[in-house]
C-alpha positions in Angstrom: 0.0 0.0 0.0 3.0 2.7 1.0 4.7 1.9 -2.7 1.2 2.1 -4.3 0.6 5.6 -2.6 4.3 6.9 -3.5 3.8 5.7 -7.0 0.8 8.0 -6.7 2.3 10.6 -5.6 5.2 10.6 -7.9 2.7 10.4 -10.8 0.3 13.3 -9.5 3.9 15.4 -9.7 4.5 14.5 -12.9 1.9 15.3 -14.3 1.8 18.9 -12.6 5.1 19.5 -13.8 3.9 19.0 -17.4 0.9 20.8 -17.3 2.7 24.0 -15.6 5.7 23.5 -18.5 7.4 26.3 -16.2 6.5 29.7 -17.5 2.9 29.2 -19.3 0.0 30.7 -18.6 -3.5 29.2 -19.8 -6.5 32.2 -20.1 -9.5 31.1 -20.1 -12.7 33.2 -21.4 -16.1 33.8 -21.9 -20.1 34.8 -21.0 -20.3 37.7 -18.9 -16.9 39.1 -20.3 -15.3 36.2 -18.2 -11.8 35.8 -17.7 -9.3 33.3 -15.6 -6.0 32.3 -15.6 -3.6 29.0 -14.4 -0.1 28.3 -14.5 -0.8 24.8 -14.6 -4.4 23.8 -16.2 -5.7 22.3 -12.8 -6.0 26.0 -10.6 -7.3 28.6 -11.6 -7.1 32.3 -10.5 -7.7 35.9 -11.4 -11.4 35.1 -11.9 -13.4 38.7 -12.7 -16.1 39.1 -15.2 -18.9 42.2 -16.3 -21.7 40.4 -15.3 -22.7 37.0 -13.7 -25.5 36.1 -16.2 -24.6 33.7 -19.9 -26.4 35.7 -22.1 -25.3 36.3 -26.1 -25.2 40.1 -25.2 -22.9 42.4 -25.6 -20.5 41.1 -22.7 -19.9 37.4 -23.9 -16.1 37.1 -25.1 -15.9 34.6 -27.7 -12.3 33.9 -28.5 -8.9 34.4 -27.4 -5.5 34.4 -29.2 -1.8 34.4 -28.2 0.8 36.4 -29.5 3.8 39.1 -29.4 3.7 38.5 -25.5 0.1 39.3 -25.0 -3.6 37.7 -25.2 -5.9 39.3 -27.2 -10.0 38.5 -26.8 -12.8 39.3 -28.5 -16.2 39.3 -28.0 -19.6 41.6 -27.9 -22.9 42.3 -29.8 -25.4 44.0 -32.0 -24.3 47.1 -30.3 -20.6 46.8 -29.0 -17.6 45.2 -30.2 -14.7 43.9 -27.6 -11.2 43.6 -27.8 -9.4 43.2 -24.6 -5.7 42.7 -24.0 -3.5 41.0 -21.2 0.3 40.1 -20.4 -0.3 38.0 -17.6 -4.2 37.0 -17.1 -4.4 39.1 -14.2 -4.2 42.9 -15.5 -6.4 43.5 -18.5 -7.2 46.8 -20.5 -9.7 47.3 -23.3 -9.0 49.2 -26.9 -11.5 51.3 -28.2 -14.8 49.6 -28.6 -16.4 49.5 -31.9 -19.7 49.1 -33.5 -20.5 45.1 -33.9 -19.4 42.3 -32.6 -15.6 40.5 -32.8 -16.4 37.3 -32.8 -13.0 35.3 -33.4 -9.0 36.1 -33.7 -6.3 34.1 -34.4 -2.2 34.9 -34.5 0.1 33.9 -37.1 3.9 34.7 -37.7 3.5 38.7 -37.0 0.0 39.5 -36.6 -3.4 38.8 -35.0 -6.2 38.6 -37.1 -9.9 38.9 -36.2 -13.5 39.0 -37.9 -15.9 42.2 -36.9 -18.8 40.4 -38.8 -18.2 40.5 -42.3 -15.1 42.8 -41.9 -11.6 42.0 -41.4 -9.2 43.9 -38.5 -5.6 43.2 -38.3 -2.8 44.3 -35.4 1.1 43.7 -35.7 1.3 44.6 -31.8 -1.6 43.8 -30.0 -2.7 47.0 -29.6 -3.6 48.8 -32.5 -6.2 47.5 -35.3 -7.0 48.3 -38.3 -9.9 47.6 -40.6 -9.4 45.3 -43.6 -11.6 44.2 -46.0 -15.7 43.4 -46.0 -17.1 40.2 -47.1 -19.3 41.0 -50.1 -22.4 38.5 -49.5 -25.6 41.2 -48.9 -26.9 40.4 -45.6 -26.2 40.3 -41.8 -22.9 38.7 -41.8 -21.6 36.9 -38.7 -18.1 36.0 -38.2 -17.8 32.0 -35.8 -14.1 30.5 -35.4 -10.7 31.2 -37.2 -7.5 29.3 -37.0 -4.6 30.2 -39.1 -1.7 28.4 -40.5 1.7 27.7 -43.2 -0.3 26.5 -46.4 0.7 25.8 -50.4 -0.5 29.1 -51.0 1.3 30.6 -48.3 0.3 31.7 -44.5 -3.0 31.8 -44.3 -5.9 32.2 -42.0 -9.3 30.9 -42.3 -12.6 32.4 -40.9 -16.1 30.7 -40.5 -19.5 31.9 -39.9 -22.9 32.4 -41.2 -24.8 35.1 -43.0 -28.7 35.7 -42.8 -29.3 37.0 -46.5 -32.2 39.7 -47.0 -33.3 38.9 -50.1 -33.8 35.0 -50.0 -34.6 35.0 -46.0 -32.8 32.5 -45.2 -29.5 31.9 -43.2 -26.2 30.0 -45.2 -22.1 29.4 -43.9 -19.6 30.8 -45.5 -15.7 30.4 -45.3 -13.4 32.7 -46.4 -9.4 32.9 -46.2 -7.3 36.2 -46.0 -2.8 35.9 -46.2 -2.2 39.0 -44.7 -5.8 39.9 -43.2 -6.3 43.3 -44.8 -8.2 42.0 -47.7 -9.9 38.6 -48.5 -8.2 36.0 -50.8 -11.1 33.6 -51.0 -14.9 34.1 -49.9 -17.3 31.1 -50.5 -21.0 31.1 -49.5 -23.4 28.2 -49.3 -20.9 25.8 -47.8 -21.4 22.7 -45.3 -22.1 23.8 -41.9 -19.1 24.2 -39.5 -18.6 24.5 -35.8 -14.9 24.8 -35.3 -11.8 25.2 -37.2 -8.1 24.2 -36.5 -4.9 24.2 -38.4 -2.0 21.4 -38.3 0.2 19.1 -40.1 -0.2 21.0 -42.9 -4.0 21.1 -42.7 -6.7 23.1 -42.0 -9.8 21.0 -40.5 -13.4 21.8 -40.4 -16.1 19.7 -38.4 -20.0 19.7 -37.8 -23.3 18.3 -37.9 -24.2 15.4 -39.9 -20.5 13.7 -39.7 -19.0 16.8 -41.4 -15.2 16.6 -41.1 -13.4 18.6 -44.1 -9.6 19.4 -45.0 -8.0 21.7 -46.8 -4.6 22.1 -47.9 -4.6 25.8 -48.9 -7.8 26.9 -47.0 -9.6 27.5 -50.2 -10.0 24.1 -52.0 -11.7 21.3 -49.2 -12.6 18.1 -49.2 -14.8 15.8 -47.2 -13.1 12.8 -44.8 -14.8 9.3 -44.4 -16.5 9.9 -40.8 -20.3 8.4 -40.7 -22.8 10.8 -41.5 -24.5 10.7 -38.2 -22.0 11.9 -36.0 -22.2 15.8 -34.3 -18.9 17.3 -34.4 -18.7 20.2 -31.5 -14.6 21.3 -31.6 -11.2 20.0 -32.9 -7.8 20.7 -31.5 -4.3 20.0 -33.0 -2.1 19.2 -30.2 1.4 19.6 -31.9 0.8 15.7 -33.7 -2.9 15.1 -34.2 -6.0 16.4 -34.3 -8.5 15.8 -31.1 -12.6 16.5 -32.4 -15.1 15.8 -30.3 -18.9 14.0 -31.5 -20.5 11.4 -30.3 -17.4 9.7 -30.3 -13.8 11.0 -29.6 -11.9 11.3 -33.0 -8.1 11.5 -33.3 -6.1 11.8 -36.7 -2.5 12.4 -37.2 -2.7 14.1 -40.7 -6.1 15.5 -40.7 -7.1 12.9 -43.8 -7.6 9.5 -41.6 -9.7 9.1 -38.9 -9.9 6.7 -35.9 -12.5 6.9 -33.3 -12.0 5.8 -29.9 -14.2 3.9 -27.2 -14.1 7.1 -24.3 -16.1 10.0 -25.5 -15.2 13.4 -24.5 -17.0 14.7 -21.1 -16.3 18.3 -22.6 -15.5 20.1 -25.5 -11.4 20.2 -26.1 -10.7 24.0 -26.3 -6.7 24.1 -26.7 -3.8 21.4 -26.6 -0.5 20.9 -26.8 1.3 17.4 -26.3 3.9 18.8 -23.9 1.7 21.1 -22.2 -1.7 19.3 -21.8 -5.2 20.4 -23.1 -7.9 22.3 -21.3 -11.9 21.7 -21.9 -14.2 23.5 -21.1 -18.4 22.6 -21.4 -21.5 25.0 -20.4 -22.1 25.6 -16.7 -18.6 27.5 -16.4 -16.7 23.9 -15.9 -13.3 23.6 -16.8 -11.3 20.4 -17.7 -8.0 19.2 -17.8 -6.3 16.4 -19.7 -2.6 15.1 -20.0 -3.2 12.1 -22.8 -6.7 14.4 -24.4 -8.3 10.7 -23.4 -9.0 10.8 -19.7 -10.0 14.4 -19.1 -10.4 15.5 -14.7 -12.4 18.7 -14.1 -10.9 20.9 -12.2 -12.3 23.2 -9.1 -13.1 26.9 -10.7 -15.3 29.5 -9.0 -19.6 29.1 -10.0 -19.7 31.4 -13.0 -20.6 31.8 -16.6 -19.9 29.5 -18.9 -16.4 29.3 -21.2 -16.1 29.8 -24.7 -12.5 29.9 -25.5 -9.0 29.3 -24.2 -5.4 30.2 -25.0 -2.3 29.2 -23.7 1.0 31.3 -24.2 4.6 32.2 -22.0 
């Protein structure tokens, strides 16, 4: 029994010491304006938010994105726009607020990159945006989930969402692609749709209802993997060598073309991963989960509070 318990103990350490991965910090955000931070995935700190109710209002923080030393989220409504900015999860200040809602960013090589509804905005600091490009489809256009990524047709980053159009009443996806995100390089309406987005081993990866899991080598050109139709795709996370999605079933794939289910499903939605680091979940009710092998996933003990929508994880 002593051995067992020290065997414990020893692996308890160990993984503690790989989910802190010395100098990282995971942010965590979203309903309410809702942010909180950990140095290690299981506790979790600096917990402050605008308001305690999970309404799609102008508070809710939909994404966050690491880079240049800083995290950047976004977030809003009809009426205001978000984009808040933090060097340590603790201390946060907001930009200037705009008209609309900022529904997603992503960072890539030297920029973020964020969709304001149908209109691109772009920073090389973290500090300052700038407005790029409008989508061109006539109606209310809503920006969903980016992810951005080294393709055949150069760095790229691909943005999701939805668009209700005025003059067939009715609401359709989209995906478009932007290289430098001041103007779009590819904008495609009617397509499949998607729920989240994420970039690796030289692929970009889409998934969804009805056992939608697409790939795309230049976020432009996709095409549909062998996963049965009636499967619900929520999220999917590269961790640094496969892809993690969660449906019915957990899904893994190393190259974002072959698919493997496993027996365990997923008690949350997988929401950031890194093989050396560990991966955080989050699922509605404000719970937070963490995961060493993205198999066998422990929630952690976080304060009662709006739910999550998004997490980050940066040094």
């Amino acid at each position: 029994m002593r051995s067992l318990l020290i065997f414990l103990s020893v692996l308890s350490a160990f993984a503690t010491c790989l989910a802190a991965d010395s100098s990282g910090v995971f942010v965590a955000v979203g309903y309410g304006g809702r942010r909180i931070s950990s140095r290690d995935g299981l506790h979790w700190e600096n917990d402050q938010c605008w308001s305690d109710v999970a309404a799609d209002d102008d508070n809710v923080l939909f994404n966050v994105a690491y880079g240049l030393g800083r995290f950047v989220a976004v977030g809003g409504g009809a009426k205001v726009g978000h984009i808040m900015v933090t060097k340590d999860g603790k201390d946060w200040k907001e930009l200037p607020q705009c008209k609309g809602r900022v529904a997603t960013i992503a960072f890539g090589r030297d920029r973020f990159v964020a969709g304001h509804d149908g209109e691109l905005l772009w920073s090389t600091d973290g500090e300052t945006f700038h407005p790029g490009q409008k989508l061109g489809f006539k109606g209310s256009i809503h920006a969903r989930r980016s992810a951005c990524g080294d393709t055949e047709a150069g760095y790229m980053t691909v943005i999701f969402g939805d668009v209700d159009l005025w003059q067939e009443k009715k609401r359709v996806s989209w995906r478009a692609s932007t290289t430098d995100g001041e103007t779009w390089a590819s904008q495609t309406l009617e397509t499949p749709e998607a729920r989240d987005v994420a970039y690796g081993s030289g692929h970009f990866v889409v998934v969804g209802p009805h056992g939608l899991v697409e790939q795309s080598h230049d976020g432009q050109n996709w095409m549909r993997c062998e996963v049965p139709e009636d499967e619900d795709f929520q999220a999917v996370i590269w961790t640094g060598n496969r892809f993690i999605a969660k449906g019915k079933k957990t899904w893994m794939s190393e190259d974002g073309l072959t698919w493997r289910s496993e027996a365990k499903a997923l008690p949350c939605h997988p929401a950031w991963g890194s093989e050396k680091v560990g991966g955080v979940g989050i699922s509605w009710g404000g719970n937070l989960f963490f995961s060493t092998d993205f198999l066998d996933w422990k929630k952690v003990v976080v304060p009662a509070g709006p739910s999550f929508t998004a997490v980050a994880w940066g040094r």
